[in-house]
C-alpha positions as MATLAB code, in Angstrom:
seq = 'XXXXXXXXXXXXXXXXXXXXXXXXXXXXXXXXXXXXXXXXXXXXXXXXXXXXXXXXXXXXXXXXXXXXXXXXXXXXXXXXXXXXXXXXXXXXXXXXXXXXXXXXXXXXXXXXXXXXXXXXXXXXXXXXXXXXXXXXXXXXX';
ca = [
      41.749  102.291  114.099;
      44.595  104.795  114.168;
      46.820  102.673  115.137;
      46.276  100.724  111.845;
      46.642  103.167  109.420;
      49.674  105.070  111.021;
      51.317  101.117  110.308;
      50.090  101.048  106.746;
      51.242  104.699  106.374;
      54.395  103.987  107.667;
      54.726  100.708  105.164;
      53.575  102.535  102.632;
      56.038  105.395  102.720;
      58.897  102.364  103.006;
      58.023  101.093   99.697;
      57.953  104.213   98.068;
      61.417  104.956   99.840;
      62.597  101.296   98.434;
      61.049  101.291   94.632;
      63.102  105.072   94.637;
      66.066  103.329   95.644;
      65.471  100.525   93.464;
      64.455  102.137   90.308;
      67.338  104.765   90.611;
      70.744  104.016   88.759;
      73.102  102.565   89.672;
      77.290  104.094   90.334;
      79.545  103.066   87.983;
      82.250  100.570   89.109;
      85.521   98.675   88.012;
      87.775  100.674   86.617;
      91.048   98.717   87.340;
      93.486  101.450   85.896;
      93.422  105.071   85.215;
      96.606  107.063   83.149;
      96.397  110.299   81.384;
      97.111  110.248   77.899;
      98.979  113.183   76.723;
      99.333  114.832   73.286;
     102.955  115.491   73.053;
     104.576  117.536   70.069;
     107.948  115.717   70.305;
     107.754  112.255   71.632;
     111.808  112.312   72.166;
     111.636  115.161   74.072;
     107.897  113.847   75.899;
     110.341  110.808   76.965;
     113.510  112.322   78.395;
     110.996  114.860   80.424;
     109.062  112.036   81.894;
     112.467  109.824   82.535;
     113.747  112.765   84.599;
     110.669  112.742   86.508;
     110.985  109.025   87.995;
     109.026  107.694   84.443;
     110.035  104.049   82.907;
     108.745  103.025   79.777;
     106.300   99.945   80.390;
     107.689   96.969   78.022;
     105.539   96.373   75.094;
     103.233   99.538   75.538;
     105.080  101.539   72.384;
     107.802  102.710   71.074;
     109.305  105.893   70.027;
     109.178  104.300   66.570;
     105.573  103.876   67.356;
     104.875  107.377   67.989;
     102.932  106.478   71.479;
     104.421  104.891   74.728;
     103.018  104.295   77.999;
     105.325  105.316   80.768;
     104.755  104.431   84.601;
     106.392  105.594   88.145;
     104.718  103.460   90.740;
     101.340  103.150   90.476;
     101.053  106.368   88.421;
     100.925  105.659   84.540;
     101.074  109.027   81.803;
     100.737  107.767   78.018;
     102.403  110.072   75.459;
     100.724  110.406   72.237;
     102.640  112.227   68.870;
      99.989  113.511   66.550;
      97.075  110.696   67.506;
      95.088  112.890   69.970;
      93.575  116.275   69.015;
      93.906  117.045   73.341;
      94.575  115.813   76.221;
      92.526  112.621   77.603;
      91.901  110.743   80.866;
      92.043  107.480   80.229;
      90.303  105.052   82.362;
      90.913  100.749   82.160;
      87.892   98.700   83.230;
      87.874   94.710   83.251;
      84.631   95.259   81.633;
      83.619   98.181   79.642;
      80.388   96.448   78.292;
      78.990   96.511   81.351;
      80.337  100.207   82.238;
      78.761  101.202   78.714;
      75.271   99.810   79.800;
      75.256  101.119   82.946;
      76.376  104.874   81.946;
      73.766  105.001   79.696;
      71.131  104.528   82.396;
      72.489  108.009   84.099;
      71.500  109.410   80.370;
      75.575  109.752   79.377;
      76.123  110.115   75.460;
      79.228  108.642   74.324;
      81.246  110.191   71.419;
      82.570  106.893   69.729;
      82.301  103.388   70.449;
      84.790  100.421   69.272;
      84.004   96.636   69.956;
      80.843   97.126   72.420;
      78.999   95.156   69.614;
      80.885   91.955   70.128;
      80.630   89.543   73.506;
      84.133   90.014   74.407;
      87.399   90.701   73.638;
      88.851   94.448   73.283;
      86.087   97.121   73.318;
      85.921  101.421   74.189;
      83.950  103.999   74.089;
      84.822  108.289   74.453;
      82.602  110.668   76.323;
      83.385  114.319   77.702;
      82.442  115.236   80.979;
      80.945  119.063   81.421;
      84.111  121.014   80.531;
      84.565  119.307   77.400;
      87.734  116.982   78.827;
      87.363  113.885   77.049;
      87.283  110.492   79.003;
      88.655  107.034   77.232;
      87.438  103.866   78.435;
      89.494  101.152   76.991;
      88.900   97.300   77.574;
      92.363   95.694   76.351;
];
């Protein structure tokens, strides 16, 4: 008779183990790209800084003209912004930011504005801050 209920006790504490596994969200995954996107006083100046530091400017990512460029040195990638950011902001490129919207919403994350997540595809983003009040871009192209 003991023998029989220490194997349903032990069963039963595996499915509680397994529906707290199960029931608990999920990490976040597939960011494909992640740059820094600075707010830069003098977009010139931003340039020739970032040049001297290994930088290129990616083809087709802005201009000075433009106000905003994305500039890359290996796998590292800093976007300078002229007067279109009020700060600093990490900026982070899924494949799918739909599905990385859903699924930080289930860890109770607010987001701070939202572009796109209403349609079924195509561009879409969405701004949160994390606890120090750094503010995090996710941007679907």
């Amino acid at each position: 008779m003991k023998k029989k209920y220490g194997i349903v006790l032990v069963v039963a504490c595996l499915a509680l183990s397994l529906s707290a596994f199960i029931s608990k969200p999920q990490p976040v995954r597939g960011v494909d790209a992640f740059s820094i996107s600075l707010n830069v006083k003098n977009i010139v100046a931003s340039k020739a800084f970032y040049e001297k530091l290994g930088f290129t400017q990616v083809e087709g990512a802005g201009s000075v003209a433009q106000k905003w460029m994305l500039m890359e040195n290996g796998a590292a990638k800093v976007g300078l912004f002229q007067g279109m950011f009020p700060q600093n902001v990490i900026t982070l490129n899924p494949s799918d930011a739909r599905n990385i919207h859903k699924k930080i919403m289930t860890h109770g994350l607010k987001t701070t504005y939202s572009s796109g997540l209403d349609k079924a595809e195509g561009p879409a983003s969405f701004t949160l801050s994390d606890p120090d009040g750094n503010t995090i871009l996710v941007d679907q192209h």
